[in-house]
NUDREN-839757 format. One record per residue: residue number from 1; residue in three letters; y, x, z of N, C-alpha, C, O in turn. Coordinates in nm, 2 decimals. Each point is the difference from the previous one (the first is absolute). Last residue first. Layout:
N
   num   residu      nc2      nc1      nc3     cac2     cac1     cac3      cc2      cc1      cc3      oc2      oc1      oc3
   NUM      ALA        Y        X        Z        Y        X        Z        Y        X        Z        Y        X        Z
...
***
This chain:
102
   num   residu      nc2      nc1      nc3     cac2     cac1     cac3      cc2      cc1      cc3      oc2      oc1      oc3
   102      UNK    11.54     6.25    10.61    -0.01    -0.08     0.04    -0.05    -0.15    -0.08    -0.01    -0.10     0.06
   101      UNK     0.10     0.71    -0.04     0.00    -0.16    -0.11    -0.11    -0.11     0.10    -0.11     0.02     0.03
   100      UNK     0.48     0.40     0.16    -0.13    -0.07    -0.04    -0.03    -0.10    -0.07     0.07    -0.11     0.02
    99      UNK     0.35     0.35     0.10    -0.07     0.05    -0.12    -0.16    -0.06    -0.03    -0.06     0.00    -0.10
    98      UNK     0.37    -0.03     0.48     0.07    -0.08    -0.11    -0.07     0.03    -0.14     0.02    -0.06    -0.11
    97      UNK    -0.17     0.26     0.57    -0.02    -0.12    -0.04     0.02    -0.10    -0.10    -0.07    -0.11    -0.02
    96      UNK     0.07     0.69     0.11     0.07    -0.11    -0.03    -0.04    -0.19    -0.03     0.00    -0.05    -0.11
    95      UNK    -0.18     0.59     0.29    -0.07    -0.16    -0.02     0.09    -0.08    -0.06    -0.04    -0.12    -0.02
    94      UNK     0.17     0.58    -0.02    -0.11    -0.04    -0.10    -0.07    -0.16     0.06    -0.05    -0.08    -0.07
    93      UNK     0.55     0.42     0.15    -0.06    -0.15     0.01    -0.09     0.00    -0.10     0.04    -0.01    -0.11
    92      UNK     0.12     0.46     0.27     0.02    -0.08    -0.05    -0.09    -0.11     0.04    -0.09     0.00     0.07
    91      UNK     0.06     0.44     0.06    -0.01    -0.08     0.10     0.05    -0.11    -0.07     0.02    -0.09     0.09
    90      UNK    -0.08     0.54    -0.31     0.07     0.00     0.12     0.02    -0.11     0.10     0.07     0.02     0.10
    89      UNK    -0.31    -0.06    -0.50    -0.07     0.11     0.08     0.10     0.05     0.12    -0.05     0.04     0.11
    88      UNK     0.14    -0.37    -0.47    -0.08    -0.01     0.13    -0.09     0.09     0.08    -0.09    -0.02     0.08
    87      UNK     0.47     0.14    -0.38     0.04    -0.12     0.12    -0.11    -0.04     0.06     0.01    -0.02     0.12
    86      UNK    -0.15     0.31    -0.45     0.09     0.06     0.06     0.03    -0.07     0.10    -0.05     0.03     0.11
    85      UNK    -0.11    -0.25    -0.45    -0.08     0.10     0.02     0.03     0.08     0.16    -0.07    -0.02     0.10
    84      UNK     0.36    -0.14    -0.41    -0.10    -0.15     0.07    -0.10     0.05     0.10    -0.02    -0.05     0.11
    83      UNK     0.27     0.31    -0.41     0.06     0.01     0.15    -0.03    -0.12     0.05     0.05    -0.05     0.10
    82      UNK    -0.31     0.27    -0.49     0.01     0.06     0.12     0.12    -0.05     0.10     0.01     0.05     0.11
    81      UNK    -0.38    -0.31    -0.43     0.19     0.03    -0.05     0.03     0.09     0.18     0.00    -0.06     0.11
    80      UNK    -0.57     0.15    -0.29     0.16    -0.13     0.05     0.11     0.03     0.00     0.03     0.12     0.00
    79      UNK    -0.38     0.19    -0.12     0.04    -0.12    -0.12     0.13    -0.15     0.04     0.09    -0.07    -0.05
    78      UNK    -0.21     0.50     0.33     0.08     0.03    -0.10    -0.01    -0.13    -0.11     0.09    -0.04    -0.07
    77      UNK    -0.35     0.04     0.46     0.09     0.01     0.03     0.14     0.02    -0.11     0.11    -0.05     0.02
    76      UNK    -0.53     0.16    -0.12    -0.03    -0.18     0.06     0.16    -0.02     0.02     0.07    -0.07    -0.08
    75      UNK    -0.22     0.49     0.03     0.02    -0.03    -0.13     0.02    -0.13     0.02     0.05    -0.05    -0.09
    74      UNK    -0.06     0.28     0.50     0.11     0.02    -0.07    -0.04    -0.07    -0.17     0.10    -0.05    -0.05
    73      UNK    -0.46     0.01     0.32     0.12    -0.03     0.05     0.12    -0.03    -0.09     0.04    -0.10    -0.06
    72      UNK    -0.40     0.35    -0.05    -0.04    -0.12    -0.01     0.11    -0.11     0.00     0.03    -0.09    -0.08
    71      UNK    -0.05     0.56     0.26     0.08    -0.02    -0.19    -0.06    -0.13    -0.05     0.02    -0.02    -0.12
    70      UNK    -0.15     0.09     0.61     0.16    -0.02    -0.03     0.06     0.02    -0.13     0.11    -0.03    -0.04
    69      UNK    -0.54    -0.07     0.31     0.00    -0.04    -0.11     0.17     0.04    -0.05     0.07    -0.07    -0.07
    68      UNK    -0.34     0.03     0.49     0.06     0.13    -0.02    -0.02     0.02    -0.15    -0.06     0.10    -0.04
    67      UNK     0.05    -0.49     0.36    -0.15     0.09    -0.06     0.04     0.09    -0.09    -0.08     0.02    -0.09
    66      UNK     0.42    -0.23     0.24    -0.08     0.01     0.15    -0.14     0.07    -0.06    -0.07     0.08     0.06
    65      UNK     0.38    -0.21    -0.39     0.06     0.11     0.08    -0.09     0.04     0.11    -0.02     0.11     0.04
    64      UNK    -0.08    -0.50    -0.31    -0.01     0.12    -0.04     0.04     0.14     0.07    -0.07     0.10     0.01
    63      UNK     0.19    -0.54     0.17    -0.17     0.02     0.03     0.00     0.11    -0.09    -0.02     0.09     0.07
    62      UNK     0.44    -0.21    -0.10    -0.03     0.05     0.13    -0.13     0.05     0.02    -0.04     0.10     0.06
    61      UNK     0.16    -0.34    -0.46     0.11     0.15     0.01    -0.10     0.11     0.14    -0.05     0.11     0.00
    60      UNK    -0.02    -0.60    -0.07    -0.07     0.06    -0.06     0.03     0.16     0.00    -0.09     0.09     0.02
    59      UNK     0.32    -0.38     0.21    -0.13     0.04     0.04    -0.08     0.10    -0.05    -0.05     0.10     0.05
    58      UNK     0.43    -0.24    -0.28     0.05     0.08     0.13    -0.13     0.00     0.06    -0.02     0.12     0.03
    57      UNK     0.04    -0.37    -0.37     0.01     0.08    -0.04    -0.01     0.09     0.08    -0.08     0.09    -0.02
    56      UNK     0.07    -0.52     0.13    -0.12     0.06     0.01     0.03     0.08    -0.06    -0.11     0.06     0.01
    55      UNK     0.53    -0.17     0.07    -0.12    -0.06     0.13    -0.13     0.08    -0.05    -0.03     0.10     0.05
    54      UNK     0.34    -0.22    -0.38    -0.02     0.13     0.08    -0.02     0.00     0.10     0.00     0.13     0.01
    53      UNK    -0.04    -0.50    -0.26    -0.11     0.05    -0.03     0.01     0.15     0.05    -0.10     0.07     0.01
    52      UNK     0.24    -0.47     0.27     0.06     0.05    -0.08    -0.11     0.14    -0.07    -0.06     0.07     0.08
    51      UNK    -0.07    -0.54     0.15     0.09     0.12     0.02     0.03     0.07    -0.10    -0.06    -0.04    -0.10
    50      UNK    -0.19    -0.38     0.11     0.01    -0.02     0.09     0.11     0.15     0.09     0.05     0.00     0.11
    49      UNK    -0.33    -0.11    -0.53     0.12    -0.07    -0.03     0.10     0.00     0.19     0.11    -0.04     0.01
    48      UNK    -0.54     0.32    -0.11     0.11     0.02    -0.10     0.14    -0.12     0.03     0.12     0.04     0.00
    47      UNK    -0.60     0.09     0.22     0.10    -0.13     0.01     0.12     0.05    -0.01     0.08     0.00     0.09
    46      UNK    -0.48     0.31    -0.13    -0.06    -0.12    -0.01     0.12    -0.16     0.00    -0.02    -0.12    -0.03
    45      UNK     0.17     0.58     0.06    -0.06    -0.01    -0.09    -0.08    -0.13    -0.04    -0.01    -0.05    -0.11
    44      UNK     0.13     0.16     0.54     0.14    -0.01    -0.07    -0.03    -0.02    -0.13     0.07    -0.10    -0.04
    43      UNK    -0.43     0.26     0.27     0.04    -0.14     0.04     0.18    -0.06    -0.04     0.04    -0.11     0.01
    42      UNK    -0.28     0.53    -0.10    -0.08    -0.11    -0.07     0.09    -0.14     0.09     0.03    -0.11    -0.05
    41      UNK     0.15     0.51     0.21     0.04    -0.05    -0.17    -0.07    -0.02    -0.06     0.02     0.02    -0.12
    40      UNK    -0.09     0.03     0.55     0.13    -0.07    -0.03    -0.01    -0.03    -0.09     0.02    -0.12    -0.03
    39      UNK    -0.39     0.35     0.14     0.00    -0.09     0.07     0.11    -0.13    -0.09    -0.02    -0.11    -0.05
    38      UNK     0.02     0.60    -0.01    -0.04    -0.06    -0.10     0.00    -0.15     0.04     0.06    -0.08    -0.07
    37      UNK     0.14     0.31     0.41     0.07     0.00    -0.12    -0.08    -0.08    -0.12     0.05    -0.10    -0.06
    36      UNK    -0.05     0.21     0.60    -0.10    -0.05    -0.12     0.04    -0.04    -0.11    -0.04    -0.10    -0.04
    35      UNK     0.22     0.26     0.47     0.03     0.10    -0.12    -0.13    -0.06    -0.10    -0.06     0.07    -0.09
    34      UNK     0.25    -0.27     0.49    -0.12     0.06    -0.03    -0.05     0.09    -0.03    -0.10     0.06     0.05
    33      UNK     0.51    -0.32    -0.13     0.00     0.07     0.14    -0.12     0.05     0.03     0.01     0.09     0.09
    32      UNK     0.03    -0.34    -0.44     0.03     0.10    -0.05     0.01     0.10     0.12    -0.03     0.12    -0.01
    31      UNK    -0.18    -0.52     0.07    -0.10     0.04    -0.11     0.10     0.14     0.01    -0.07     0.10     0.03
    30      UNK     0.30    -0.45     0.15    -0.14     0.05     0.05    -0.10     0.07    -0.05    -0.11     0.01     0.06
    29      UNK     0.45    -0.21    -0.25     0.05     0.08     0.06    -0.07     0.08     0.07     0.01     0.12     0.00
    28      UNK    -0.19    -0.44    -0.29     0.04     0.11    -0.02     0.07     0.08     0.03     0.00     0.11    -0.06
    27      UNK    -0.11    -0.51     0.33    -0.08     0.08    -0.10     0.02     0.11    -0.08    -0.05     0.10     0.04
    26      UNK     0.40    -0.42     0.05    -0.09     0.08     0.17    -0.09     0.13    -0.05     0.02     0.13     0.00
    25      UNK     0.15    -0.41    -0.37     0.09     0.10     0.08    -0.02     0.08     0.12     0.02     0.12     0.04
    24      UNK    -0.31    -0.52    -0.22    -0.03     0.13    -0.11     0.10     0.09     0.08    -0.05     0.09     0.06
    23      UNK     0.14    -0.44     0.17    -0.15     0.07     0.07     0.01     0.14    -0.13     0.02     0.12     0.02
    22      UNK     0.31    -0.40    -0.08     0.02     0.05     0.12    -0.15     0.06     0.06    -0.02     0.08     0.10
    21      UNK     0.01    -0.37    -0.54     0.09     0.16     0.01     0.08     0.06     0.12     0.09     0.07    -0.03
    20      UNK    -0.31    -0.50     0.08    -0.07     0.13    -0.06     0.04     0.11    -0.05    -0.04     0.11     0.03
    19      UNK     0.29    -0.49     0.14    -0.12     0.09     0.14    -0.13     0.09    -0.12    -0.09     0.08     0.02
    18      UNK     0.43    -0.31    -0.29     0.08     0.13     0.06    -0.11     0.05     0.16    -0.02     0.11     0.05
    17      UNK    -0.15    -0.47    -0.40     0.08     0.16    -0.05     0.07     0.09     0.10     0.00     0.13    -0.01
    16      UNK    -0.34    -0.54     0.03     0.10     0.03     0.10     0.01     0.15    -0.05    -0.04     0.11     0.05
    15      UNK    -0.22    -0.56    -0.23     0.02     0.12    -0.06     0.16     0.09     0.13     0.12    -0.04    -0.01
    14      UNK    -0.56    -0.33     0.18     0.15     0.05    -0.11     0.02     0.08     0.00    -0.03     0.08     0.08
    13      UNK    -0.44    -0.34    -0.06     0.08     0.11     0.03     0.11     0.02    -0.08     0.01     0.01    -0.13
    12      UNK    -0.30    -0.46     0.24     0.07     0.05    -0.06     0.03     0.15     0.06     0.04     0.00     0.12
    11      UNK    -0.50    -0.37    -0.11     0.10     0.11     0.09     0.09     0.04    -0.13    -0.05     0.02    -0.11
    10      UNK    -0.25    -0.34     0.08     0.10    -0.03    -0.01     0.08     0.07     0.08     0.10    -0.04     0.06
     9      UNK    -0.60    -0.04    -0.36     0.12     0.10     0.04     0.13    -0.03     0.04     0.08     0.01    -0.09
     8      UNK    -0.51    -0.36    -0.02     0.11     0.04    -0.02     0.07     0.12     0.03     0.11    -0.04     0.03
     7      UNK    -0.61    -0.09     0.02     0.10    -0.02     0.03     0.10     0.06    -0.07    -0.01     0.11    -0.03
     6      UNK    -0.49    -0.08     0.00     0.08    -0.05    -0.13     0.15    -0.05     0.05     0.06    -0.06    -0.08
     5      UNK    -0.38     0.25     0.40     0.06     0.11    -0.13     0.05    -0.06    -0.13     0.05     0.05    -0.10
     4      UNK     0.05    -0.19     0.66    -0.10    -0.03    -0.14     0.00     0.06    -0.07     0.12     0.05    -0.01
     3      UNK     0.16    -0.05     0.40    -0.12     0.08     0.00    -0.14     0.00    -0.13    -0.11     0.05    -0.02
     2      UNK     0.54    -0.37     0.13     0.03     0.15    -0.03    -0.10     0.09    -0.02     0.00     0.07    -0.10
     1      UNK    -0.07    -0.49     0.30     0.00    -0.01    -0.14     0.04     0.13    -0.07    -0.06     0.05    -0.10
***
């Protein structure tokens, strides 16, 4: 009966927030070890609620630098509050889980 096209739909997919932001996390880590920077910061870009927006700033930061964009850089760099800025560039907490909207 399932196989009918006037059948009912009765597959459910649940919403499993945190195995997904364990893969997006995989993933972008994966991406930065790479050095695929733009990579990242569409995809950080693409799921805003899910990290912190310096997270993609810092990609972004990064993919400019790598294409040798650095008064690009530095101007990008200078609009953000520099010691936000700063902490995650030294290894601060950008996946924070408590920050994702759920």
């Amino acid at each position: 009966m399932d196989n009918l096209p006037e059948a009912e739909n009765r597959c459910v997919e649940p919403r499993i927030f945190g195995f997904r932001l364990a893969l997006l996390i995989k993933e972008v880590l994966g991406l930065l070890q790479t050095y695929d920077y733009r990579a990242a910061w569409q995809l950080l870009s693409q799921h805003p609620g899910f990290f912190l927006d310096l997270a993609r700033q810092l990609a972004e930061h990064a993919w400019l630098r790598i294409n040798l964009c650095s008064s690009e850089a530095v101007l990008q760099r200078s609009r953000q509050n520099a010691s936000d800025f700063n902490r995650g560039m030294n290894g601060g907490l950008i996946f924070p889980a408590s920050y994702a909207i759920i």
